[in-house]
N, C-alpha and C positions, 0 to 999 in steps of 0.2 A: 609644740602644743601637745597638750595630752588627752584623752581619752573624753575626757571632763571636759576640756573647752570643744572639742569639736560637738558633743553632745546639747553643751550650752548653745551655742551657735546657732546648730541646727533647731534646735527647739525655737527659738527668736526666731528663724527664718520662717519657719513651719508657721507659728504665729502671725507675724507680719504679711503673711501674706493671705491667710483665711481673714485677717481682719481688711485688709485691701478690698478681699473679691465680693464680700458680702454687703449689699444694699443696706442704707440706714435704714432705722427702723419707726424713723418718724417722716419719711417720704409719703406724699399721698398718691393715694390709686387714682390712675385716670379712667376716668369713664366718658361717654360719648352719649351726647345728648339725641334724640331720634331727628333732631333738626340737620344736627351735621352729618348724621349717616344721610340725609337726602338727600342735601349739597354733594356726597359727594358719589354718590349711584348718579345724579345728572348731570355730572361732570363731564366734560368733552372729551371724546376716545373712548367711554366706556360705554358696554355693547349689551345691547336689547337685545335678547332671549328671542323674544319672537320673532323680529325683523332678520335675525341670522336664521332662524328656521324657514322664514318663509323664500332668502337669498338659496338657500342650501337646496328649496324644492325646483327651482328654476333649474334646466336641462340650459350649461351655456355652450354645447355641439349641437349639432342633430346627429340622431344615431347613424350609424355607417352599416351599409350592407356589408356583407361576410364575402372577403374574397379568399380565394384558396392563395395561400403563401407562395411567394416565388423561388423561395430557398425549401431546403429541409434541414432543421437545425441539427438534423441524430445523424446528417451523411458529411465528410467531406468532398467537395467537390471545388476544382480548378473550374475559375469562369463559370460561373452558375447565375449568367443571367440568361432568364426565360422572358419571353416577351407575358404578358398577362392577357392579352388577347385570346392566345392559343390553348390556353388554360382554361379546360372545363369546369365549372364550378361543381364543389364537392367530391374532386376526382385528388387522391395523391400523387406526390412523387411514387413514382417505381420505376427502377431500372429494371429492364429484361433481365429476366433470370440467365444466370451463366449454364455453358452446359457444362453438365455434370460430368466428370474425369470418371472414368472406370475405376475403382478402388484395387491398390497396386496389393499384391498378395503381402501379410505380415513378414516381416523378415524375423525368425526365429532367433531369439537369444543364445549366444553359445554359452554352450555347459560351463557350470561352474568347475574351473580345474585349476587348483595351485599347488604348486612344488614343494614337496615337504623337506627334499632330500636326495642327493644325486651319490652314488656309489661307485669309486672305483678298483677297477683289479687290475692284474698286470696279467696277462695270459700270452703264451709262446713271447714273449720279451714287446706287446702290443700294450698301449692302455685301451679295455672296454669298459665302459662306461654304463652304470644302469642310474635310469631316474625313478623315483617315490614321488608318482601322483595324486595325489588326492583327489577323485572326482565325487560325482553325485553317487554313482555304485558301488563306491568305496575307495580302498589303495589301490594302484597298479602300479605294478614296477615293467618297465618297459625301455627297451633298447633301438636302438635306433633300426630304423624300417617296420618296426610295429605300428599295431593302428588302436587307437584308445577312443571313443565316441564319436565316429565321424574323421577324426585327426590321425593324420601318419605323423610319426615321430622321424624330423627330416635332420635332427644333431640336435647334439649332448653334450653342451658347454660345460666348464667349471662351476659355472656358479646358474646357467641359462638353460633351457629345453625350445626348440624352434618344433611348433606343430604346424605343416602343412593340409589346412581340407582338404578332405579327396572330393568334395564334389564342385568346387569352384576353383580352390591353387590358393587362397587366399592362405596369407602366413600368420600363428600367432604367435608370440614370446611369452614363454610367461620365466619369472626371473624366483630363485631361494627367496624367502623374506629372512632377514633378518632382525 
């Protein structure tokens, strides 16, 4: 098929179906006489304005006194049945306040320190070893039994530095990045 029939085609379809979807044009309008609109507002099942306003004023509970909740919805609690008896009206839940912990002193952040660089020499036929610190105060080069912010420098690996605190023992590593 060529260009031409699909075009014809489609044109025909396009057609045929606008003239499908559109109403004659000699149809008559319906209209509704005020007879049958009455027939059909007193028809069975359909609902009086008023009679539903005056059902909707009727109260079908009696109102309830206000008792205080027996749960509280903002706490978790295992087993939380309270009797209602013992429950003063207008009174919340509260649990006794906990006592309060002494506030442990902050534990200080240790210095910011990392490895730039470790150095070695050969002296009397020994390898010593110095490391390129990097701290807040700047570079340190620093050999081992020295002390750099608080840290004794306790060995001087290849590629590692082991700082031991002098005021607790605790050890730190800090390792070359590469």
């Amino acid at each position: 098929m060529t260009w031409k029939a699909y075009a014809a085609v489609s044109g025909v379809t396009v057609l045929a179906g606008w003239l499908a979807s559109s109403p004659p044009a000699n149809a008559p309008a319906t209209t509704s006489s005020p007879a049958a609109t009455r027939r059909r507002a007193q028809a069975p099942g359909a609902s009086d304005i008023a009679e539903q306003a005056e059902r909707l004023q009727v109260r079908l509970r009696a109102e309830r006194n206000y008792t205080a909740p027996q749960r509280n919805l903002f706490r978790f609690e295992e087993g939380g049945d309270v009797d209602p008896a013992s429950v003063e009206p207008g009174v919340a839940f509260e649990r006794e306040p906990a006592p309060e912990l002494a506030p442990e002193a902050p534990v200080p952040a240790p210095p910011t320190l990392s490895l730039s660089g470790i150095a070695e020499d050969q002296v009397n036929g020994e390898m010593s070893r110095t490391a390129v610190i990097s701290a807040p105060t700047g570079v340190e080069l620093v050999r081992e039994g020295d002390e750099i912010l608080g840290y004794r420098v306790d060995r001087i690996e290849s590629e590692a530095v082991e700082l031991v605190r002098v005021a607790d023992g605790t050890t730190r590593r800090i390792t070359l990045k590469r």
